[in-house]
N, C-alpha and C positions, 0 to 999 in steps of 0.2 A: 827612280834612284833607290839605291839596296835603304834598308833602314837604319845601318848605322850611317851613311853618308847623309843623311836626313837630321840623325840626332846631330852631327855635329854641325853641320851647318844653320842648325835652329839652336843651338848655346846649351843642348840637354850634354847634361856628362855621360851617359849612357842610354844606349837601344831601348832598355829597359825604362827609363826614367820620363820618354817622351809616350811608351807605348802605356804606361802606368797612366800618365796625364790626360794623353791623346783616348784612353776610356773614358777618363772618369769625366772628359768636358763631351764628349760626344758617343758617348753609351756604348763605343764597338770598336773592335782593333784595328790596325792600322792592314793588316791584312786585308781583312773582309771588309771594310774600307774602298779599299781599292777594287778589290775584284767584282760588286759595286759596280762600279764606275767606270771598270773596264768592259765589262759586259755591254754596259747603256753607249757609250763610244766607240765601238767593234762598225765599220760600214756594213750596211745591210745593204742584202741584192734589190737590183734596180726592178721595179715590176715591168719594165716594159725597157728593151733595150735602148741604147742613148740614139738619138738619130744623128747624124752625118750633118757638120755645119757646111753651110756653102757661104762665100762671100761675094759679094760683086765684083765684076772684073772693072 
């Protein structure tokens, strides 16, 4: 979600007011935050391809 739709859903009056907060309680913006986090939850490729399920008939 964009980061005003974030401040308003979390009661800040402005973008700037939760990204003010959102430093000072966890030492980094809301940006680089995320990208973070997006990085670490990106699927990495499979080392060895998936094999073919079969089931019993």
């Amino acid at each position: 979600m964009p980061i005003e739709a974030v401040a308003g859903e979390a009661g800040f009056g402005t973008p700037l007011g939760l990204r003010q907060q959102f430093a000072a309680q966890l030492g980094t913006t809301p940006s680089h935050y995320r990208r973070t986090f997006r990085e670490v939850s990106r699927p990495r490729p499979a080392q060895h391809p998936p094999q073919a399920l079969t089931f019993p008939r």
